[in-house]
N, C-alpha and C positions, 0 to 999 in steps of 0.2 A: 268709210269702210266699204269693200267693195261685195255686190250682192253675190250671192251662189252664180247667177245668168253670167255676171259678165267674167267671174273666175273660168268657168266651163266655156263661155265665146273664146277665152284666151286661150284655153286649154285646144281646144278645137284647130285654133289657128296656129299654133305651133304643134298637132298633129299633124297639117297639112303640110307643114313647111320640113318635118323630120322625112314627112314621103314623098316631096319632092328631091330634096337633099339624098336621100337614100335611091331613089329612081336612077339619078343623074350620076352617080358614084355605077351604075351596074353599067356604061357606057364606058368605063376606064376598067372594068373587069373584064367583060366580055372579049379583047383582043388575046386578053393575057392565057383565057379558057380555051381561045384557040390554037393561041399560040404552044400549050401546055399538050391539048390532043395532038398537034403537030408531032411534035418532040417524043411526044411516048408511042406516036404510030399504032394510036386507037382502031385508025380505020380497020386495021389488018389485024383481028384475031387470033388467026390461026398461028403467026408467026411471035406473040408474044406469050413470054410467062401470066402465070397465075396472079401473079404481085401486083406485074404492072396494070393485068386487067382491072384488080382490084382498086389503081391508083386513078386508072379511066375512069372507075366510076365513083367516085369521090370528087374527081377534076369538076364531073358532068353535076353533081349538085348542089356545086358553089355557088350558082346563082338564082336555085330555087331554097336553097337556104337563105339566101340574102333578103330577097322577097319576105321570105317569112317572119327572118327577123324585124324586118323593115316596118312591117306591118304588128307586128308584136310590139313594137317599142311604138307604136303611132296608136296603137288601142290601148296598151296600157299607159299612156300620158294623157289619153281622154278618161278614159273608166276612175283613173286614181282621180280625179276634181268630180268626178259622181257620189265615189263613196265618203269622200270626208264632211265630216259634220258642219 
């Protein structure tokens, strides 16, 4: 049967392997977030509606949401092998 140490060592290592896996997926995002401000012509405020402002900044926190999640599913697959009995 395997002890608490080595459930939580595995648990660990397959945290680490979700935040690299998740790291390397924001390098296939990041063209598309440009390519998305391109298209909606973020740069230039003054010449766009309200919507589309609103669509700029939603574009812009695609990839500090991702980050979060990233790290949200990388701590809670450590934490859950701490709490179970």
């Amino acid at each position: 049967m395997n002890s608490r140490g080595q459930t939580l060592g595995v648990s660990i290592i397959a945290g680490i392997f979700i935040f690299i896996i998740g790291m390397m997926i924001i390098n296939f995002v990041m063209p598309e977030v440009t390519t998305a401000r391109t298209a909606l012509n973020c740069a230039d405020a003054s010449s766009i509606s309200d919507a589309t402002k609103l669509l700029c900044l939603v574009v812009d926190t695609v990839v500090p949401y991702w980050i979060l999640l990233v790290f949200s599913i990388m701590g809670g697959s450590i934490v859950s092998q701490l709490l179970i009995k």
